[in-house]
C-alpha positions as CSV (number, residue, x, y, z in Angstrom):
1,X,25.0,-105.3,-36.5
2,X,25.7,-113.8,-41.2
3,X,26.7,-115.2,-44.5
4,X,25.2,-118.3,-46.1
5,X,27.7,-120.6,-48.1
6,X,26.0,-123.1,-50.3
7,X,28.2,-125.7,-52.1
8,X,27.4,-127.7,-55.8
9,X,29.1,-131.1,-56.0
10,X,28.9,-132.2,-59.5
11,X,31.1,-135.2,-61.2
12,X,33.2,-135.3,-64.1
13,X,33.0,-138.5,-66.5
14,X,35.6,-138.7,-68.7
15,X,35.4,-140.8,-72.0
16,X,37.9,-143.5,-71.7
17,X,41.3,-143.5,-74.0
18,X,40.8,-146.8,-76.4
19,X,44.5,-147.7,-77.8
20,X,45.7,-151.0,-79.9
21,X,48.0,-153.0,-78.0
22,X,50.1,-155.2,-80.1
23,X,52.9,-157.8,-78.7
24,X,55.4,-160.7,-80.1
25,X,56.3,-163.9,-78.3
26,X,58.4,-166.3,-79.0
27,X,57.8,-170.1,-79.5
28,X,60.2,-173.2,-79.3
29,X,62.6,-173.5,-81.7
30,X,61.3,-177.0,-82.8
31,X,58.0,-176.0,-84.1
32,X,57.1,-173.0,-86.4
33,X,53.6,-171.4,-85.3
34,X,51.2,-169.7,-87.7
35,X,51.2,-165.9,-87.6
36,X,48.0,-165.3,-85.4
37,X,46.5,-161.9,-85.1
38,X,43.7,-160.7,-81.8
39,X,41.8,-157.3,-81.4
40,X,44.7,-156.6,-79.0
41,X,47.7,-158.4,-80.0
42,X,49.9,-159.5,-82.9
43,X,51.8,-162.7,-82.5
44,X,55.0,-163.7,-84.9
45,X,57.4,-166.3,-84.9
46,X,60.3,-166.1,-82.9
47,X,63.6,-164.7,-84.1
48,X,67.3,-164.9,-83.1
49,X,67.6,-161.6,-83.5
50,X,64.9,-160.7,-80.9
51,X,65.5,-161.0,-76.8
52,X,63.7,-163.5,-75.5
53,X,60.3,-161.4,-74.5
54,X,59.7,-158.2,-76.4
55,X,56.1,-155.9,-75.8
56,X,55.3,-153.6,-78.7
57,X,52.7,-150.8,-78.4
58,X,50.5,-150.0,-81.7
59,X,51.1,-146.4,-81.1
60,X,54.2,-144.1,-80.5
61,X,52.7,-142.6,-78.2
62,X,50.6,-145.1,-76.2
63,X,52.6,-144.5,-73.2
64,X,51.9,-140.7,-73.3
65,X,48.3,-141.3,-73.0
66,X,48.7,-144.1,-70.5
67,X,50.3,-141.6,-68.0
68,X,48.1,-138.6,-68.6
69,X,45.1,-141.1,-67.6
70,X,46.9,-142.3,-64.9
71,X,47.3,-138.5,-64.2
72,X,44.0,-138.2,-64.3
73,X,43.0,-140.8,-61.7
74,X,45.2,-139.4,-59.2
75,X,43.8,-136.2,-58.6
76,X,45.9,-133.7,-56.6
77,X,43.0,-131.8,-55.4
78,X,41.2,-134.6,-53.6
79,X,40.8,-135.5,-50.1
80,X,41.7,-138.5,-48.6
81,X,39.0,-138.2,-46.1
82,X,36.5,-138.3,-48.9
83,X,37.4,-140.4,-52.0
84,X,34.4,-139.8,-53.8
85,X,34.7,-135.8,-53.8
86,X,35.8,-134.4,-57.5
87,X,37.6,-131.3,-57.6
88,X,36.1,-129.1,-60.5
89,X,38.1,-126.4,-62.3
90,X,35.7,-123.9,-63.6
91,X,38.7,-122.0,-65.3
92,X,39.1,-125.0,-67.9
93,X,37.3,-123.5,-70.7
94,X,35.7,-127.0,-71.7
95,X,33.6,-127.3,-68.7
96,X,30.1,-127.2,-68.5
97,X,27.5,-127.0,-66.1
98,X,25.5,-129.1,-68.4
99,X,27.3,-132.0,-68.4
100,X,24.5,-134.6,-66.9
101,X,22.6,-136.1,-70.3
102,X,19.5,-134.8,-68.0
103,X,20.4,-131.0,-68.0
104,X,20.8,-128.7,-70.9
105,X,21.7,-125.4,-71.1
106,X,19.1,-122.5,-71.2
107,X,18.6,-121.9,-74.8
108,X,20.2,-118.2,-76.0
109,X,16.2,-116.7,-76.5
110,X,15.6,-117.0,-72.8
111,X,18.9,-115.5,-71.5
112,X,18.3,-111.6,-69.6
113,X,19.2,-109.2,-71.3
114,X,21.5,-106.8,-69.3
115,X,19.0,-104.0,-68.6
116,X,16.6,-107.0,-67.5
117,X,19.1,-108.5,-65.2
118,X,19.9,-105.2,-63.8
119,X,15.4,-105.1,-63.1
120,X,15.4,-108.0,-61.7
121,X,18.4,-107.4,-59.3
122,X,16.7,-104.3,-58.4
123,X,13.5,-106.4,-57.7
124,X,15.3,-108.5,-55.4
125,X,16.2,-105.7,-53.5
126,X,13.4,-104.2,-53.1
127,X,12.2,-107.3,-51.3
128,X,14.7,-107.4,-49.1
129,X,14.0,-103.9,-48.0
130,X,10.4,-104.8,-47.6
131,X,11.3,-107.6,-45.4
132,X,13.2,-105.5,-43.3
133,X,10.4,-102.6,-43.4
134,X,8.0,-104.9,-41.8
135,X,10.7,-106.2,-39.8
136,X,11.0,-102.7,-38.0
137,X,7.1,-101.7,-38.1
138,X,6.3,-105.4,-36.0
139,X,9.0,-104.3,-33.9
140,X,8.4,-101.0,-33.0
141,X,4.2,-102.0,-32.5
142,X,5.2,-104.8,-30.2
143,X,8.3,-104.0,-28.4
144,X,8.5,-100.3,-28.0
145,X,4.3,-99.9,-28.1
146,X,4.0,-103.0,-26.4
147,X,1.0,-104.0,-28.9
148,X,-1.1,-101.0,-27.6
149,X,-0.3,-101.3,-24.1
150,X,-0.7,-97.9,-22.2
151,X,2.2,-96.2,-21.0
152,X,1.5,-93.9,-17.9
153,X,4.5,-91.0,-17.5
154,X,5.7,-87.5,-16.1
155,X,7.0,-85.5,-18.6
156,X,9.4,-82.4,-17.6
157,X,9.2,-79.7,-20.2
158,X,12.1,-77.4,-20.7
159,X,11.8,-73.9,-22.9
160,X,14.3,-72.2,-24.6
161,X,14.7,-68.4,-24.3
162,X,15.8,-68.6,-27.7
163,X,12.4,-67.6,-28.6
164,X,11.8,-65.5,-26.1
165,X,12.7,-62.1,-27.3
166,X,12.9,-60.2,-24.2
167,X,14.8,-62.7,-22.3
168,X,17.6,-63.5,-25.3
169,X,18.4,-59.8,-25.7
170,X,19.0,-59.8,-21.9
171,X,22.3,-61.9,-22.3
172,X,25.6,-60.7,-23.0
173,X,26.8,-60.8,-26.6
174,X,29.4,-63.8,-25.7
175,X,26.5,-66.0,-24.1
176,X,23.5,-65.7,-27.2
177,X,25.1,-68.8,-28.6
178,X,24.0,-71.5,-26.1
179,X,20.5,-71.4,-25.1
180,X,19.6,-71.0,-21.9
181,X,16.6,-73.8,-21.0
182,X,13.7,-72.9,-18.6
183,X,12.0,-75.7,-16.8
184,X,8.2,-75.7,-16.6
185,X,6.5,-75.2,-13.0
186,X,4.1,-78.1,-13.5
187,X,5.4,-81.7,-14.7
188,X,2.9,-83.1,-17.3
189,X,1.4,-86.2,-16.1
190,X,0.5,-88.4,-19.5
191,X,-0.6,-91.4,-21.1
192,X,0.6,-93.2,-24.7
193,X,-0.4,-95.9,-26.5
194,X,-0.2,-96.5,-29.8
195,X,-2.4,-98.9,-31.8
196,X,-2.6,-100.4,-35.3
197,X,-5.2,-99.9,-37.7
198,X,-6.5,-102.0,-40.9
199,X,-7.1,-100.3,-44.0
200,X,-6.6,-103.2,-46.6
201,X,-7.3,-106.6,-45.2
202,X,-6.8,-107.7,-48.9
203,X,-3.5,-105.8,-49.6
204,X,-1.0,-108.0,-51.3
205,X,2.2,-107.7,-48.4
206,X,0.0,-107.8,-45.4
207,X,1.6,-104.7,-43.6
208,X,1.1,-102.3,-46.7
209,X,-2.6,-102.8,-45.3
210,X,-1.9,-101.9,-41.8
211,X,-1.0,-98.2,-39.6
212,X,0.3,-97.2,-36.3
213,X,-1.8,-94.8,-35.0
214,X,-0.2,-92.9,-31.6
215,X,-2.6,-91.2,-28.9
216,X,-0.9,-89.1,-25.8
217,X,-3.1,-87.3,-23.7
218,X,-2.9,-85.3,-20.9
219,X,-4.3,-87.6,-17.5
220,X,-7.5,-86.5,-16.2
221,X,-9.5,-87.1,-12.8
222,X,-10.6,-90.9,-14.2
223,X,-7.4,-91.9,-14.5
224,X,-5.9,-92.1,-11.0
225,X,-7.6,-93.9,-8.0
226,X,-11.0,-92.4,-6.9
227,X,-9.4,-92.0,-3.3
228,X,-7.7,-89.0,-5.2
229,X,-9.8,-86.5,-5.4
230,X,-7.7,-83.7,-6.4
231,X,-9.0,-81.5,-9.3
232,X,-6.5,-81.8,-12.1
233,X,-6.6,-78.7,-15.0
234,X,-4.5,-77.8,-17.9
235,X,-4.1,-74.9,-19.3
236,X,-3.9,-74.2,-23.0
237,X,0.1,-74.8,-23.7
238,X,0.3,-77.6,-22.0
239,X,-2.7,-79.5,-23.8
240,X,-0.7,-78.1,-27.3
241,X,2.4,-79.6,-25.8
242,X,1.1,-82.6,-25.7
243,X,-0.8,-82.9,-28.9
244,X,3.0,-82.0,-30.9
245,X,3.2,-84.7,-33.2
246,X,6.8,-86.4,-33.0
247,X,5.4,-89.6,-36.2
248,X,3.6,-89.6,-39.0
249,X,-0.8,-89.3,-38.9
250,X,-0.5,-92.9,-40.0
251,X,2.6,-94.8,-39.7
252,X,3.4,-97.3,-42.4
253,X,5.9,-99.7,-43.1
254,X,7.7,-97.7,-46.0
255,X,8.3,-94.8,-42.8
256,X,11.0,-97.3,-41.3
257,X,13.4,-96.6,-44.1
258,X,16.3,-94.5,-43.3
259,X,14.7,-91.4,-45.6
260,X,12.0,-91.1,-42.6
261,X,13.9,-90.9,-39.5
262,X,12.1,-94.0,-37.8
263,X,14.0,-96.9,-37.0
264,X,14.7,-99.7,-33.7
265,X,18.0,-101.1,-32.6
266,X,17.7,-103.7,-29.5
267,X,15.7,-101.7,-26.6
268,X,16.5,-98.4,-28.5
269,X,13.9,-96.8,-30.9
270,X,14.1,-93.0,-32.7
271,X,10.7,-91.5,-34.5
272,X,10.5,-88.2,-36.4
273,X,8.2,-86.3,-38.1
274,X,8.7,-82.3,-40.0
275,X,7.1,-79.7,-41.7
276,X,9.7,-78.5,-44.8
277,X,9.5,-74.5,-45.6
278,X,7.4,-75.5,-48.6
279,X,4.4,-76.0,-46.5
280,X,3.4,-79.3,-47.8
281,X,4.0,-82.2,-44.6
282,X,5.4,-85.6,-45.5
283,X,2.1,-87.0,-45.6
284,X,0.3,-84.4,-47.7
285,X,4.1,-85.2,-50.1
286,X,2.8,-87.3,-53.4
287,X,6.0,-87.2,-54.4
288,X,8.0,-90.0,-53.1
289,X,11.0,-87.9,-54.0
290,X,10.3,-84.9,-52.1
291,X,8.3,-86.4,-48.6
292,X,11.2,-86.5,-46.6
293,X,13.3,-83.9,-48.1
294,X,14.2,-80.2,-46.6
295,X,14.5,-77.5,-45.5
296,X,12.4,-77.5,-42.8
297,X,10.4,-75.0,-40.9
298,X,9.7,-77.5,-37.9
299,X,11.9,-80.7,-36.9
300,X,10.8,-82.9,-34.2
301,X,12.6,-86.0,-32.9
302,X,12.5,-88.8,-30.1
303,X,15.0,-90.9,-28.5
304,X,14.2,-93.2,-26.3
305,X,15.3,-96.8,-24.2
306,X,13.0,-99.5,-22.3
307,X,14.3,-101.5,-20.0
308,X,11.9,-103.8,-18.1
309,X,8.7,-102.2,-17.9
310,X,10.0,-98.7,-17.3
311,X,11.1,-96.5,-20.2
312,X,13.2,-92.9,-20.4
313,X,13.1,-91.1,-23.3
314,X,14.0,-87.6,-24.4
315,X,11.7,-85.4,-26.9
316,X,13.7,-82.4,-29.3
317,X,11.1,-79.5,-31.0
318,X,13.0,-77.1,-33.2
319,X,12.4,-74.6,-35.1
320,X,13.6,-71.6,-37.4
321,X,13.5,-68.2,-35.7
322,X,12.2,-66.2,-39.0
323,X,9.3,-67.0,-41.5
324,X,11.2,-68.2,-44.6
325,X,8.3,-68.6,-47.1
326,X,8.2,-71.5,-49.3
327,X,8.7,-68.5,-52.8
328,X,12.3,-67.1,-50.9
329,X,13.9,-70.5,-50.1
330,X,12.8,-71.4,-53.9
331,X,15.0,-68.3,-54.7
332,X,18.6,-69.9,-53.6
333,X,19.1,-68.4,-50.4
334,X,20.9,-70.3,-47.5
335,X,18.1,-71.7,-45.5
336,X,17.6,-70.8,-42.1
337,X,18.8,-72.7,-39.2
338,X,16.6,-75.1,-36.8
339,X,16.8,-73.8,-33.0
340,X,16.1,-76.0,-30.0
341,X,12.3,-75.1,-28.7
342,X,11.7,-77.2,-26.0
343,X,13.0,-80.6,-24.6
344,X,10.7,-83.0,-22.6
345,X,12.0,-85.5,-20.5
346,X,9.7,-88.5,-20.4
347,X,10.0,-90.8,-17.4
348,X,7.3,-93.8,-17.9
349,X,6.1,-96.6,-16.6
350,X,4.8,-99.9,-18.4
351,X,3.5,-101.6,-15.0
352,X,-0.1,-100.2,-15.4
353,X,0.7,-98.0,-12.3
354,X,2.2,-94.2,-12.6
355,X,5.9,-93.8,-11.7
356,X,5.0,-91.9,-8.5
357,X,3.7,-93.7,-5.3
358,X,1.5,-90.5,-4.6
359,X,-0.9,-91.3,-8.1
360,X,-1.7,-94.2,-7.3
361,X,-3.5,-92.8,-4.6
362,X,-0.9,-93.7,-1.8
363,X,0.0,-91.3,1.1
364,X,3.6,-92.0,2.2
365,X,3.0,-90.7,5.5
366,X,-0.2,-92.9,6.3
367,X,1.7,-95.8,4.8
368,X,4.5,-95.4,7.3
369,X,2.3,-95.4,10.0
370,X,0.5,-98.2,8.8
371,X,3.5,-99.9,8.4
372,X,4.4,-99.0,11.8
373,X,1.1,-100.5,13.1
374,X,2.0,-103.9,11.3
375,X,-1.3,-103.1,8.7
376,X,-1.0,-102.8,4.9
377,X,-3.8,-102.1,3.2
378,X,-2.2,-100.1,0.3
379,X,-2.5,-102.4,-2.9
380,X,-2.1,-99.8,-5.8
381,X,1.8,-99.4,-4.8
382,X,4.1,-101.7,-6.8
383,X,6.5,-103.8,-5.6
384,X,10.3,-102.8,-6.5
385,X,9.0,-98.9,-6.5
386,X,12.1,-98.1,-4.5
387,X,13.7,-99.3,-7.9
388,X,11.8,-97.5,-10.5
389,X,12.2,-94.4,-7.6
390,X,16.4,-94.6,-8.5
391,X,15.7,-95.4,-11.8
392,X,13.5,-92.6,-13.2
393,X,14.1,-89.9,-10.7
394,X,17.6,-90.4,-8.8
395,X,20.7,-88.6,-9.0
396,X,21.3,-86.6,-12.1
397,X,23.5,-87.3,-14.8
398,X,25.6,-90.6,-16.3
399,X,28.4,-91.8,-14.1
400,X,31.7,-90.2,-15.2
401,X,29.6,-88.4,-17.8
402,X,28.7,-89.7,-21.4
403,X,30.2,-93.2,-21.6
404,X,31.2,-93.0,-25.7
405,X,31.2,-89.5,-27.0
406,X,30.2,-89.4,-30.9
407,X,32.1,-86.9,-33.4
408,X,30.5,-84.0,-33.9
409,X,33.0,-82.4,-36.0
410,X,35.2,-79.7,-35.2
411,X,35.6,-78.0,-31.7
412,X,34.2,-74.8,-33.3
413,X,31.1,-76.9,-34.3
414,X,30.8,-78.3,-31.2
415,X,30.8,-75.5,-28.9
416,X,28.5,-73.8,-31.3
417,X,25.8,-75.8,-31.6
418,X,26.0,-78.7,-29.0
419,X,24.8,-78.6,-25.6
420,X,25.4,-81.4,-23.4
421,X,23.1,-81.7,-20.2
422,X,22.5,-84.3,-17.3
423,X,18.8,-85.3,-15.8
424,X,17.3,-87.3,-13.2
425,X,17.2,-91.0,-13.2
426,X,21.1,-90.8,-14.2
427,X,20.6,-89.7,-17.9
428,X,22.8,-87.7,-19.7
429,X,22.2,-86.2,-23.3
430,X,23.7,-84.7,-26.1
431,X,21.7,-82.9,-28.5
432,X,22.4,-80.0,-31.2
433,X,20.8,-76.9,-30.3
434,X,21.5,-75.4,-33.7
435,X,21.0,-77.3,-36.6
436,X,22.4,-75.6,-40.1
437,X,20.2,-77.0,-43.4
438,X,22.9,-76.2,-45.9
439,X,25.6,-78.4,-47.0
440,X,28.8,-76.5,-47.1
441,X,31.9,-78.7,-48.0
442,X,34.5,-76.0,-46.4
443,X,32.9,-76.6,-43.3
444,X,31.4,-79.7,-41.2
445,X,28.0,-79.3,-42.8
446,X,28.1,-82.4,-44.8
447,X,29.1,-84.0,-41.2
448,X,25.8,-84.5,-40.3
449,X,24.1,-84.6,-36.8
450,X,24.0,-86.5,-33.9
451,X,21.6,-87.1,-30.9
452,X,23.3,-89.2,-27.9
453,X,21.2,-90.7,-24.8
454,X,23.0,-92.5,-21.8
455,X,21.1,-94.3,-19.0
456,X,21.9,-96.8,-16.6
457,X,18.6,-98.2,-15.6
458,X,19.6,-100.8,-13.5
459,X,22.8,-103.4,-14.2
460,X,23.3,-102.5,-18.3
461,X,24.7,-99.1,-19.4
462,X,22.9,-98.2,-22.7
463,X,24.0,-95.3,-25.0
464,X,22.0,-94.7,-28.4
465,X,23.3,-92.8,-30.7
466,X,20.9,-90.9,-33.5
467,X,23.2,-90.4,-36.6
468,X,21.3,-88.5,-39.3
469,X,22.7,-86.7,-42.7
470,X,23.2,-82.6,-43.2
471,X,21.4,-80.3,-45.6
472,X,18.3,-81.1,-47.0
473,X,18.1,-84.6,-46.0
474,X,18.8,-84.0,-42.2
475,X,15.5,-85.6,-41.4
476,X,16.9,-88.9,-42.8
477,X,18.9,-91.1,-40.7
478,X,22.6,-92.5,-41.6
479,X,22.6,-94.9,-38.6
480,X,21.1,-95.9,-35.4
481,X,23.1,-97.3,-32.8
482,X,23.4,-99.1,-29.1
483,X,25.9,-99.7,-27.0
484,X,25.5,-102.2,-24.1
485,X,27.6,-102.9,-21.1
486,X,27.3,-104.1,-17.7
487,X,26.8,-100.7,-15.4
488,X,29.6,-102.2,-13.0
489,X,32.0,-102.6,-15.9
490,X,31.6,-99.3,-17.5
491,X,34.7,-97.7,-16.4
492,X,36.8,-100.2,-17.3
493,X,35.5,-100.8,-20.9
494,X,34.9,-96.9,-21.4
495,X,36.4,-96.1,-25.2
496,X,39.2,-94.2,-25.5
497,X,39.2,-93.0,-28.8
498,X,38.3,-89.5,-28.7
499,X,35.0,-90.3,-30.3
500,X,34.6,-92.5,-33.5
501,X,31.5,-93.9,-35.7
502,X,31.0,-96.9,-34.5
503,X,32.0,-99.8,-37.0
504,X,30.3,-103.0,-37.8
């Protein structure tokens, strides 16, 4: 999470100090000389009464002036080093920036008025956050997308009983507050890409004419080896799984501001996308206002780290449990809370192979006895897959558990709505399972929320942090944020400070 210092030289000149010097000599005592008068001295005859050598100065204070210049010369402020350095006092009231003969000050007509200054301050701004809006949309296209490159993954889904009726009233009383999660028989085997799209080739700021468009689909037959000839199906649920959208129809520029959700920090990178109770979805929003803006009636969000050409990231569906219509939230009434729907764990590849050995259309067993027999004819297996094996799918959970806990608020917040839970590939997470959309001041509300992924892929620990506001703005994020540290060292550089925000 760098300052620019730019330094004016500019000289003084000072008019000079013009003074009458006047003095009296004396001449020999045999001759008389003529009184004789010069621009710059006086001369009179020569007097008993007078010392030998006497200097008299025109003015009283001719001395004064004489030492205030010399004062003048020898300037207090100036560095040996550099002679020719003038040290300027912008506090004397009779300096000017105009001094040069060549410059002259702005005349009065021209100045900004203080409403215009304010504009134009404003405007500057603005292209700043522009800068930083493309900034973020070439970033996420080309490091996170890999400029359209296809991602090949298994996705594990897990379901909530929160919404299942039958289940949830099973539990005892004391247990209803933490969900209970429900893994899917069949892992989900997928591909994503995302690509950008022209709509204005003449727009003004070049990305204001461009989109990211995201495709995942579900694999089919044509996209494994044709030794494979397994008959992949999918059922209904799965295919709407799938086709959730976790980003905007068309991503923009303007979606990487905090408002949105969307935002990447080093090999860390968060999307978002929501449907608000009102019924209208930010992209169907005309009002700048009110396109990110709550409550909601569906929240979906994604974490997710590369490292290499492998990638692990974790996807968060909630949703409310009744059918607040847009007419009773409109009539004050506390908004209902987001619940936890289902989580999918995403474990990808960037390789152009799948993360499995077995589609890619290698047998393990044949290859061993191939291997045995000194032949290798497999070609579809990669390399280091004994790596991406440990790193996608080996022992559960972060070593010694989440390296940097976040605040979460208070300990009755916490066990009420947090859940923290280990996966494969040595991931841990913490996630809210119950998200409030009121802001109440007596409690943590106004606290916010916060989504933590840990994963040690290989020799760096990364932990990303999703920070985002309370209330009606929860889609909007207040920070994004990445640790990194060598796996080895983790231990010993583990913080200690009960869990803090993260300062810059």
């Amino acid at each position: 999470m760098k300052s620019t210092a730019a330094a004016t030289l500019a000289a003084l000149t000072a008019a000079p100090i013009s003074h009458l010097a006047g003095a009296f000599t004396t001449a020999p005592r045999s001759a008389i000389q003529p009184l004789t008068s010069s621009p710059s001295r006086l001369v009179i005859p020569s007097s008993k009464r007078l010392p030998s050598i006497i200097s008299l100065h025109s003015s009283p204070n001719n001395n004064d002036d004489n030492e205030e210049e010399e004062k003048e010369k020898e300037n207090r402020y100036a560095d040996p080093e550099y002679p020719d350095l003038e040290f300027i006092n912008y506090d004397d009231p009779s300096y000017s920036a105009f001094q040069d003969s060549d410059l002259s000050p702005p005349p009065s007509s021209s100045l900004l008025t203080e409403e215009e200054t304010l504009l134009e301050i404003e405007s500057m701004r603005e292209e700043r956050r522009r800068r930083n809006d493309e900034f973020q949309f070439e970033t996420y296209h080309s490091k996170v997308l890999r400029g359209g490159q296809s991602s090949y993954g298994e996705w594990t889904v897990f379901q909530t009983d929160t919404f299942m009726e039958d289940l949830a009233s099973s539990r005892s009383e004391d247990a209803r507050h933490v969900p209970r999660l429900l893994k899917w028989d069949k892992v989900l085997k997928v591909i994503s890409r995302g690509n950008k799209l022209i709509i204005d080739e003449n727009a003004e700021w070049r990305v204001d004419g461009e989109r990211i468009v995201h495709t995942e689909s579900l694999a089919n037959i044509d996209d494994f080896p044709k030794k494979q000839n397994v008959e992949i199906q999918w059922d209904d649920v799965e295919v709407t799984h799938v086709q959730n959208r976790f980003w905007p129809i068309q991503m923009a520029s303007l979606d990487f501001r905090g408002a949105a959700g969307n935002m990447c920090v080093g090999n860390a990178y968060t999307i978002c996308d929501a449907v608000p109770i009102r019924g209208k979805a930010a992209d169907e929003e005309s009002d700048d206002t009110l396109r990110h803006e709550g409550p909601f009636s569906e929240l979906r969000t994604e974490l997710g780290v590369t490292d290499g050409d492998i990638r692990f990231r974790v996807k968060l569906d909630y949703a409310t449990l009744d059918t607040t219509t847009a007419e009773e939230e409109g009539s004050g009434l506390k908004p209902p809370p987001l619940h936890l729907r289902t989580l999918t764990v995403c474990r990808e590849t960037l390789d152009g192979f799948w993360p499995k050995p077995i589609d890619n259309g290698i047998d393990l067993e044949a290859e061993e006895e191939q291997e045995r027999d000194g032949i290798s004819e497999s070609t579809a297996r990669r390399k280091d897959q004994d790596r991406v094996d440990v790193r996608l799918f080996g022992p559960s959970g972060a070593p010694g558990g989440l390296y940097d806990p976040p605040p979460v608020g208070s300990e009755e917040r916490a066990v009420q709505n947090y859940m923290l839970l280990d996966f494969e590939g040595g991931a841990t997470v913490l996630l809210p399972h119950k998200i409030d959309q009121h802001s109440d001041e007596d409690n943590d509300d106004t606290f916010g929320w916060v989504t933590s992924l840990d994963w040690t892929p290989g020799k760096i620990r990364y932990q990303v942090d999703r920070k985002v506001l309370s209330g009606r703005k929860l889609k909007g994020l207040k920070t994004l944020e990445l640790s990194e540290v060598r796996g080895e060292d983790a231990d010993r550089w583990r913080p200690k400070d009960g869990g803090v925000d993260m300062r810059q």
